[in-house]
Backbone as XML, in Angstrom:
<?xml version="1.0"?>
<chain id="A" units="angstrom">
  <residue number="1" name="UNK">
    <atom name="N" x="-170.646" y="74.364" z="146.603"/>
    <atom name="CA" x="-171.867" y="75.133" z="146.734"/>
    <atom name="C" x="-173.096" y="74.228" z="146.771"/>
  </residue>
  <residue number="2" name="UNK">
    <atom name="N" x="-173.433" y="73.279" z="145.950"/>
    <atom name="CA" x="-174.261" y="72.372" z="145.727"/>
    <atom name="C" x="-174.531" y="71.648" z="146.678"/>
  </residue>
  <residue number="3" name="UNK">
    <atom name="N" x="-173.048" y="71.097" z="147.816"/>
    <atom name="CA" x="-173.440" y="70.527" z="149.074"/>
    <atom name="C" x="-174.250" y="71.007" z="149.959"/>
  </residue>
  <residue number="4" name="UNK">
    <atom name="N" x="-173.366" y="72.719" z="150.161"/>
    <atom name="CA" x="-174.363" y="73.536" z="151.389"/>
    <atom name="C" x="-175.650" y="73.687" z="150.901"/>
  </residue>
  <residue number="5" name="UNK">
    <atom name="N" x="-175.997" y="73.973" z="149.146"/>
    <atom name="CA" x="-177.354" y="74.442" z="149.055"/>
    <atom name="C" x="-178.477" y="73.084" z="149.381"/>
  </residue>
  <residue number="6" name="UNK">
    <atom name="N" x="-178.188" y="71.771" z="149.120"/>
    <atom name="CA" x="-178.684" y="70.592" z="149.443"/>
    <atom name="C" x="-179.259" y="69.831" z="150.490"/>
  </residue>
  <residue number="7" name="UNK">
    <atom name="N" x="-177.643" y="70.464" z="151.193"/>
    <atom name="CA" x="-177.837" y="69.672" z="152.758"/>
    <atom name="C" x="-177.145" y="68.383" z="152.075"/>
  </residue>
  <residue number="8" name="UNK">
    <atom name="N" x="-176.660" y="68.313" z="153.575"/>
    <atom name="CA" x="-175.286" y="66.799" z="153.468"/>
    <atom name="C" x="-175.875" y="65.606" z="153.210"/>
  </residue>
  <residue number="9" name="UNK">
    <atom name="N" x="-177.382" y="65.651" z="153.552"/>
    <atom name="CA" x="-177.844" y="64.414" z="153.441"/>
    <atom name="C" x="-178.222" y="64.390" z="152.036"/>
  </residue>
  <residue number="10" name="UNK">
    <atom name="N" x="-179.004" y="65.359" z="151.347"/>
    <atom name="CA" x="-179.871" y="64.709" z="150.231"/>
    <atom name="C" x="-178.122" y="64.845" z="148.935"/>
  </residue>
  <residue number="11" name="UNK">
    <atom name="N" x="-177.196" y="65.352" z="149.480"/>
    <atom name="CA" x="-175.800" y="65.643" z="149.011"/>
    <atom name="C" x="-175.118" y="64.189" z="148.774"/>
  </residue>
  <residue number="12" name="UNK">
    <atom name="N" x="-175.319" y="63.021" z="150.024"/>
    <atom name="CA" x="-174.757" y="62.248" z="150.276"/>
    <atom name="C" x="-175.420" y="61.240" z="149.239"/>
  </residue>
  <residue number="13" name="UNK">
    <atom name="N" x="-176.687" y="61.195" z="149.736"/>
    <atom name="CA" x="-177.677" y="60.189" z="148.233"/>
    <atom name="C" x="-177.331" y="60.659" z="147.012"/>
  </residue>
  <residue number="14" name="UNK">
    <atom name="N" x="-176.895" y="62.060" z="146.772"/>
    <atom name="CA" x="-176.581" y="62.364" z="145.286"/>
    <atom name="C" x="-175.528" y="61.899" z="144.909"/>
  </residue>
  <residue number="15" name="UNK">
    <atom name="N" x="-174.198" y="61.885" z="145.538"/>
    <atom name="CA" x="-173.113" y="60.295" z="145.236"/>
    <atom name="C" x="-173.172" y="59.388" z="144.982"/>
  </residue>
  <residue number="16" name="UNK">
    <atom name="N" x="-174.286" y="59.015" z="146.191"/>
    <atom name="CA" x="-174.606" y="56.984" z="146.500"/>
    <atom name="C" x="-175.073" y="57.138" z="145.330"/>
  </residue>
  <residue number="17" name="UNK">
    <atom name="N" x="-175.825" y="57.491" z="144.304"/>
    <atom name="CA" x="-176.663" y="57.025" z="143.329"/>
    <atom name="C" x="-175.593" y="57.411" z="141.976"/>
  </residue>
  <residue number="18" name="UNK">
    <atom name="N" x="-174.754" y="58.675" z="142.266"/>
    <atom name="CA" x="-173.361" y="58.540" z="140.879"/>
    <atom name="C" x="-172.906" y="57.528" z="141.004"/>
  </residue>
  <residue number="19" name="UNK">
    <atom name="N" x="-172.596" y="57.010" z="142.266"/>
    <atom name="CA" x="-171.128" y="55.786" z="142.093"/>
    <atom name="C" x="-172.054" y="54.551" z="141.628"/>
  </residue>
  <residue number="20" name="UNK">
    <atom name="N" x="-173.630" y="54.242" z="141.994"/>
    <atom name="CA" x="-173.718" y="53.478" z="141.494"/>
    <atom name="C" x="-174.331" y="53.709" z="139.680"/>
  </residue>
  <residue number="21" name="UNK">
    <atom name="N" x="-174.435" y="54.839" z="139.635"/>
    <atom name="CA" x="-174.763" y="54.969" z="137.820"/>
    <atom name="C" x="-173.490" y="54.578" z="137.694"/>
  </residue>
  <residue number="22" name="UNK">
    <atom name="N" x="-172.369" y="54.951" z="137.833"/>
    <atom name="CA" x="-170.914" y="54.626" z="137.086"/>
    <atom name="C" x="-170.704" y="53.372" z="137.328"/>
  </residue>
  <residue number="23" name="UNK">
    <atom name="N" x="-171.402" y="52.767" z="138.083"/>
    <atom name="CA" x="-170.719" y="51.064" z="138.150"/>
    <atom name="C" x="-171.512" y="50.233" z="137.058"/>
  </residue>
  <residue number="24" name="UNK">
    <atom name="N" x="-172.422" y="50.633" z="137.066"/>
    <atom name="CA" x="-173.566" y="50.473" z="135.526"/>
    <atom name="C" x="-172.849" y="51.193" z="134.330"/>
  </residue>
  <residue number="25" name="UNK">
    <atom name="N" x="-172.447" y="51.927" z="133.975"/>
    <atom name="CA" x="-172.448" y="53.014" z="132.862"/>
    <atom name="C" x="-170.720" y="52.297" z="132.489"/>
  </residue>
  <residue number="26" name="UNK">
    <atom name="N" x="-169.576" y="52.261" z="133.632"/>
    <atom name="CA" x="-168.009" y="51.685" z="132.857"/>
    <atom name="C" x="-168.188" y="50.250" z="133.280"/>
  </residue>
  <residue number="27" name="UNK">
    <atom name="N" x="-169.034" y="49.704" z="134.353"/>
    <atom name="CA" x="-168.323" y="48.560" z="134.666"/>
    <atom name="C" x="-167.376" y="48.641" z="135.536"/>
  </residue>
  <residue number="28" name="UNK">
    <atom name="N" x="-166.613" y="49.661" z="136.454"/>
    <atom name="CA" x="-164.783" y="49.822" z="137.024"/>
    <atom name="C" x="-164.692" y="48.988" z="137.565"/>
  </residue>
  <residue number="29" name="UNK">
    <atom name="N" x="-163.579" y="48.624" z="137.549"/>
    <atom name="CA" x="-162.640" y="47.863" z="138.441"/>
    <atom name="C" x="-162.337" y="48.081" z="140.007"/>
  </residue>
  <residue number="30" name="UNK">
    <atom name="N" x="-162.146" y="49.210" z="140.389"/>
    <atom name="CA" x="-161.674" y="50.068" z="141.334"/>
    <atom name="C" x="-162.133" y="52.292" z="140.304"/>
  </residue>
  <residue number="31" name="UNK">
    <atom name="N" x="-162.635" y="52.788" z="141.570"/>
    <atom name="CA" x="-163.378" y="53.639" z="141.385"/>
    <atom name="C" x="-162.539" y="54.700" z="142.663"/>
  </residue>
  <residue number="32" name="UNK">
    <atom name="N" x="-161.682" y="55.717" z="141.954"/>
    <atom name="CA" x="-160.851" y="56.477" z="142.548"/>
    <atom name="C" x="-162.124" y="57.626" z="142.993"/>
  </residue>
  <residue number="33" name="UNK">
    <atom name="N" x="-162.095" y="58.387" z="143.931"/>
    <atom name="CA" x="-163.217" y="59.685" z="144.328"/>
    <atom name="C" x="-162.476" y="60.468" z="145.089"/>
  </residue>
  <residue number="34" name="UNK">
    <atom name="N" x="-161.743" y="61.520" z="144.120"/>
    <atom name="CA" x="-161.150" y="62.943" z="144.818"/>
    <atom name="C" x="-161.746" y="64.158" z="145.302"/>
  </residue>
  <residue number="35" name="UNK">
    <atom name="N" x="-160.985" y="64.829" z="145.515"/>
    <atom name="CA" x="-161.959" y="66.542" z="145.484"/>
    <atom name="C" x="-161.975" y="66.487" z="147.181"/>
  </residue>
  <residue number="36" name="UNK">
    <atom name="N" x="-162.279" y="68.203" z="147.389"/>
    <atom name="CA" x="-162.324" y="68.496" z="148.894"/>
    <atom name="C" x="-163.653" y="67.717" z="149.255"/>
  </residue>
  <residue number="37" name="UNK">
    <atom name="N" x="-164.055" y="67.543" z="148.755"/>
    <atom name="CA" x="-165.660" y="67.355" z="149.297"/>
    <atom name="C" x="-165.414" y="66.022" z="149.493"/>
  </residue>
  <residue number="38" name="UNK">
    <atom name="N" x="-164.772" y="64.875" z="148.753"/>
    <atom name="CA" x="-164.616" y="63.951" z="149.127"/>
    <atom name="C" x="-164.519" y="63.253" z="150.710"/>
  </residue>
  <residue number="39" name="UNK">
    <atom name="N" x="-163.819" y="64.336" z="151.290"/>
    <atom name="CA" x="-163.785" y="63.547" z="153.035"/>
    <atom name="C" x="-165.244" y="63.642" z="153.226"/>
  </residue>
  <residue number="40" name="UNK">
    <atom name="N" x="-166.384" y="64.382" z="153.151"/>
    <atom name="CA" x="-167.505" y="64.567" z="153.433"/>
    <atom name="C" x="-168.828" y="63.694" z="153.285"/>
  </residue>
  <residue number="41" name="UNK">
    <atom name="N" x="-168.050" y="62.491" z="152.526"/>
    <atom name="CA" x="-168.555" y="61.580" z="151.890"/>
    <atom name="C" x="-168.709" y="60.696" z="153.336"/>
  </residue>
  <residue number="42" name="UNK">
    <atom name="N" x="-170.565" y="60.661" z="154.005"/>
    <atom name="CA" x="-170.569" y="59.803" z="155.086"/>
    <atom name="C" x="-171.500" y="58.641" z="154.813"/>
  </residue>
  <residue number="43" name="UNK">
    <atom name="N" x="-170.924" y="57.616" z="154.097"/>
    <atom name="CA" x="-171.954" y="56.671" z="153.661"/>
    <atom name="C" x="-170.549" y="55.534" z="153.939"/>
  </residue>
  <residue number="44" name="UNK">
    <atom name="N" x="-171.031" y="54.462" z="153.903"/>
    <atom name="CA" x="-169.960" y="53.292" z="153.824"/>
    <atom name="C" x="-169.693" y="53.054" z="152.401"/>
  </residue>
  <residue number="45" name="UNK">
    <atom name="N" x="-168.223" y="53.177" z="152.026"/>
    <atom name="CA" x="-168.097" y="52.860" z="150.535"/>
    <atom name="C" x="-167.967" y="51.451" z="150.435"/>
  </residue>
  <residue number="46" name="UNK">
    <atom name="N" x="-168.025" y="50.794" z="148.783"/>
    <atom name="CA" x="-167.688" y="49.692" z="148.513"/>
    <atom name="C" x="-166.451" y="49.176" z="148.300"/>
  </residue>
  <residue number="47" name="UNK">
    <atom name="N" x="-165.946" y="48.095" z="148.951"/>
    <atom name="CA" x="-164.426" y="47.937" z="148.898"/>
    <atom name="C" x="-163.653" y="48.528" z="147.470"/>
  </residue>
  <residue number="48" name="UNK">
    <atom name="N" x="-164.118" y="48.101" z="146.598"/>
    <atom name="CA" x="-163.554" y="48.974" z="144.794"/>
    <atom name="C" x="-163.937" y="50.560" z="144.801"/>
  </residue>
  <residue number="49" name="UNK">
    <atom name="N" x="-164.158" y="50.923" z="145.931"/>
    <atom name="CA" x="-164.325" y="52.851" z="145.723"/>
    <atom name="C" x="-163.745" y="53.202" z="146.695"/>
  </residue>
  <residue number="50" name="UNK">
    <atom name="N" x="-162.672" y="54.181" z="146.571"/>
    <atom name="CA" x="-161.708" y="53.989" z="147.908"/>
    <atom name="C" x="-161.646" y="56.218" z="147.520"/>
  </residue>
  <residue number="51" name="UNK">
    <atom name="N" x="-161.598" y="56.526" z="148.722"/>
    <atom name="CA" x="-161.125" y="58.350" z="148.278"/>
    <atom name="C" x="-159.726" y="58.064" z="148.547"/>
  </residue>
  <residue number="52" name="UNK">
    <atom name="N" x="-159.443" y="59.252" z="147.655"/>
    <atom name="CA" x="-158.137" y="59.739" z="147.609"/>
    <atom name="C" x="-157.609" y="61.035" z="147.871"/>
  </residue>
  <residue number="53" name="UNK">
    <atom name="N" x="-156.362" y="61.180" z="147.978"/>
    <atom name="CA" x="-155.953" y="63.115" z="147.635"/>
    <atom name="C" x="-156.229" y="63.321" z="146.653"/>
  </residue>
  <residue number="54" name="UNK">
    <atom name="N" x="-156.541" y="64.831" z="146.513"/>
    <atom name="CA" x="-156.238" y="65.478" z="145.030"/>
    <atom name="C" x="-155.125" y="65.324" z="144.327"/>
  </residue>
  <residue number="55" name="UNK">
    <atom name="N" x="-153.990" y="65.511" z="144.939"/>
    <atom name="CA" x="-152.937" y="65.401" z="144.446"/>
    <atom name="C" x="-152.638" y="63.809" z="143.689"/>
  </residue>
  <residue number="56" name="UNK">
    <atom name="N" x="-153.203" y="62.556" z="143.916"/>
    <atom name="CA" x="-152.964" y="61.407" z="143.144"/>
    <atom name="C" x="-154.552" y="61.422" z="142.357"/>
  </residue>
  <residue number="57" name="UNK">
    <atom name="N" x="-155.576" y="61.910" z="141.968"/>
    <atom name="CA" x="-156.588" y="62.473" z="141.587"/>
    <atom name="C" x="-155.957" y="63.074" z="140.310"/>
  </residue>
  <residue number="58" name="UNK">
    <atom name="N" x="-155.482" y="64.184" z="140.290"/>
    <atom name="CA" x="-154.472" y="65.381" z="139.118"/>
    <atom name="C" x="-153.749" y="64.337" z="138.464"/>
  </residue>
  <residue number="59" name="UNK">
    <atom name="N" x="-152.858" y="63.553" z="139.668"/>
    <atom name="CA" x="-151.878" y="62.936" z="138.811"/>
    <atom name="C" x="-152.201" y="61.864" z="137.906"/>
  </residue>
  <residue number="60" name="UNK">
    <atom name="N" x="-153.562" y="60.776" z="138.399"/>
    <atom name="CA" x="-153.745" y="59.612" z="137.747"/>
    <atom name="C" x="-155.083" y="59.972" z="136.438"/>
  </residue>
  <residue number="61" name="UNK">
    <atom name="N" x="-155.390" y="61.790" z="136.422"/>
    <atom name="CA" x="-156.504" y="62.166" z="135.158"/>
    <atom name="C" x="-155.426" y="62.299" z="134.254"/>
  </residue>
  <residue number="62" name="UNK">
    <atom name="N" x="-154.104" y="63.398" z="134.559"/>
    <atom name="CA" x="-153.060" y="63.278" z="133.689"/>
    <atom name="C" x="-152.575" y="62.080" z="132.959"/>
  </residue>
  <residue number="63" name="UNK">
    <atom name="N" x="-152.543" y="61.531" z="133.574"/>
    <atom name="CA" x="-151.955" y="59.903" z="133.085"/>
    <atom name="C" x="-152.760" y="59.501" z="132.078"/>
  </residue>
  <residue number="64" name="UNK">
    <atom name="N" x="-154.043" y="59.613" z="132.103"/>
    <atom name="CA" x="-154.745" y="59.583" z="130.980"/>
    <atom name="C" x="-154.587" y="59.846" z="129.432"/>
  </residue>
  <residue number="65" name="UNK">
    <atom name="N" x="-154.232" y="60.518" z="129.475"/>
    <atom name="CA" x="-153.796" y="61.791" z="128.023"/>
    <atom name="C" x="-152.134" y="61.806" z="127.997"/>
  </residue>
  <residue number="66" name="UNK">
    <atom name="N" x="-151.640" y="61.130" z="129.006"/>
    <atom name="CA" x="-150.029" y="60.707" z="128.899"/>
    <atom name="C" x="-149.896" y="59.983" z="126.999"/>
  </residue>
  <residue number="67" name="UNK">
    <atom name="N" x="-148.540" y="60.392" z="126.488"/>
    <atom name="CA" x="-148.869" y="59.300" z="125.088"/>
    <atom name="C" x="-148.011" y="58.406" z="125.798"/>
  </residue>
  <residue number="68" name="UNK">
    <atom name="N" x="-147.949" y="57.389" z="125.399"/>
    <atom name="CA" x="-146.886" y="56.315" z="125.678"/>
    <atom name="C" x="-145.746" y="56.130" z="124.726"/>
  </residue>
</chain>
């Protein structure tokens, strides 16, 4: 909803500026970005931010809270 109410563009700067708060805020290594909206993403990413399916998205938040 937030995309269409925005517009793709001021939508697209609202990413560019998460991925770079989160590269400030954890530090990552590599920076997974799921969700439908993800293909919609038209900016050039940084080699360590790569999209993914949902389906390895679900699987690698699960993994999280996995116990060992």
């Amino acid at each position: 909803k937030a995309r269409k109410k925005i517009g793709k563009k001021t939508w697209n700067r609202r990413v560019e500026r998460a991925i770079k708060t989160l590269r400030v805020l954890t530090n990552f290594d590599k920076l997974y970005i799921g969700g439908g909206n993800a293909a919609r993403i038209n900016f050039k990413l940084d080699p360590d931010v790569k999209i993914i399916s949902n389906e390895c998205g679900i699987r690698g938040g699960a993994s999280l809270w996995r116990k060992k």
